[in-house]
C-alpha positions as CSV (number, residue, x, y, z in Angstrom):
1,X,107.8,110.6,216.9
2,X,110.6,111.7,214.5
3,X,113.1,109.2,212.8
4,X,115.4,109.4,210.2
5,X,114.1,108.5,206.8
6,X,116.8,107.4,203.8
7,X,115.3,108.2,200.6
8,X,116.6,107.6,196.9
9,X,116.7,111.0,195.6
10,X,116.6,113.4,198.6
11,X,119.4,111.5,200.8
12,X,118.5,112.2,204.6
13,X,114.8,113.2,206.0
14,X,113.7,113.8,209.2
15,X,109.7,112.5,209.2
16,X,107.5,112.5,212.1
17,X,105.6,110.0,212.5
18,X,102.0,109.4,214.3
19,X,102.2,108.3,218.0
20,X,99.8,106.4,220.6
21,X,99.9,106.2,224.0
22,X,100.4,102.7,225.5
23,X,101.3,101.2,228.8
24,X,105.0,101.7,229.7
25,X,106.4,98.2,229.1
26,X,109.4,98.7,231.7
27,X,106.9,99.3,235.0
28,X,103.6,97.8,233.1
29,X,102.1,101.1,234.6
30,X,103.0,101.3,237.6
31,X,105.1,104.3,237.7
32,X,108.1,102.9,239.5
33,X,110.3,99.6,239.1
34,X,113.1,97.9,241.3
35,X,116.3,100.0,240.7
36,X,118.5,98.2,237.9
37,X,121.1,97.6,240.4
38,X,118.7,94.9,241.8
39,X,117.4,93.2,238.3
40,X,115.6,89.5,238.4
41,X,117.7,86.5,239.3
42,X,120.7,89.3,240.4
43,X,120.2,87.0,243.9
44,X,121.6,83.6,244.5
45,X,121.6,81.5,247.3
46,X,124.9,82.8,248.7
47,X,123.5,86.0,249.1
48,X,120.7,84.6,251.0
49,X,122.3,82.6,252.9
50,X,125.0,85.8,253.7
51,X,122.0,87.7,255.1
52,X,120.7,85.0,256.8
53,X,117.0,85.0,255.2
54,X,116.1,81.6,253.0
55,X,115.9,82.0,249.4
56,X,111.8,82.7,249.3
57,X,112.6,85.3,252.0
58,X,115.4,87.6,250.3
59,X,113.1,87.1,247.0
60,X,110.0,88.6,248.5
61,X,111.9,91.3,250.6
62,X,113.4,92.5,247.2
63,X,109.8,92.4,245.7
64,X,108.5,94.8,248.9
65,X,109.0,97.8,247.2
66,X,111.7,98.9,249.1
67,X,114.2,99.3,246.5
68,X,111.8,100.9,243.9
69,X,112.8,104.2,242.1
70,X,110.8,106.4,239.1
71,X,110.5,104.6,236.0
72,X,113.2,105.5,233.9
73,X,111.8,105.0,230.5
74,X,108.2,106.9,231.2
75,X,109.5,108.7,234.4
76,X,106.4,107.8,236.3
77,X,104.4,108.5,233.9
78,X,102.9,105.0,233.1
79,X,102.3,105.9,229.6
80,X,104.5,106.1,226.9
81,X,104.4,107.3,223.1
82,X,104.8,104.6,220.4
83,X,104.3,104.3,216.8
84,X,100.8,104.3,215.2
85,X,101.3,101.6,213.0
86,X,98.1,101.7,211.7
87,X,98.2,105.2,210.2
88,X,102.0,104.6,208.4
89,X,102.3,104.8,204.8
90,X,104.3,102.0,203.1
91,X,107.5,103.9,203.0
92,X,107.1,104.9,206.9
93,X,106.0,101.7,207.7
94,X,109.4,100.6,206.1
95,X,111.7,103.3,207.4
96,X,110.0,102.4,210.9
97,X,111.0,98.9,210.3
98,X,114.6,99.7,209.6
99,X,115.3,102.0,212.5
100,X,113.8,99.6,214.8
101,X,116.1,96.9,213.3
102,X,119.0,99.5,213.7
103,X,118.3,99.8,217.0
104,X,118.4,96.3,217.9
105,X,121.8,96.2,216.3
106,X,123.3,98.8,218.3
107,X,121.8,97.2,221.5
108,X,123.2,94.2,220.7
109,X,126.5,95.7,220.0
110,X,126.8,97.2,223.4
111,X,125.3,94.2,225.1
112,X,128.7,92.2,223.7
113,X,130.9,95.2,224.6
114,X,129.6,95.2,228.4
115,X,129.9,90.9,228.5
116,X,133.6,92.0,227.1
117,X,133.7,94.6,230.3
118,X,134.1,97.9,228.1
């Protein structure tokens, strides 16, 4: 998995780093999920009540399947690569640890700019 590497003397590197498989953490291997359009607690009441199911109802008939697409983060896959950590070096393990935290930034950047309706 490459990344981005600042270093002191050499400015920019590209390094690759060693990978694993693991489960896909978006469809927990299963290869599909409920389209995004239809995320957890996206239902209320109202909407039950508008389709005239009870709550438990509209819950489990969202749960059927129905609306499930390919996995967008392993595209069906189930598996996805991740980071070894066990076989980093200090200085990957650190430059690992900073684009991760980068990363979370810029989520939580956009994350505030969608609340803000950009």
């Amino acid at each position: 998995m490459p990344i981005l590497y600042m270093t002191t003397d050499e400015g920019e590197l590209e390094i690759e780093l060693p990978t694993k498989k693991i489960v896909c953490p978006k469809c927990k291997g299963e290869g599909t999920h409920i389209h995004d359009a239809f995320i957890e607690d996206s239902f209320t009441q109202y909407d039950a009540d508008r389709d005239g199911l009870d709550f438990d109802e509209e819950v489990s008939y969202m749960q059927s399947g129905r609306y499930d697409v390919p996995c967008t983060h392993c595209n069906g896959t189930r598996v996805v690569d991740a980071v070894d950590m066990t076989k980093l070096s200090d200085d990957e393990k650190s430059a690992w640890k900073d684009q991760v935290e980068d990363m979370r930034e810029c989520e939580a950047i956009m994350k505030a700019e969608r609340a803000m309706g950009a």
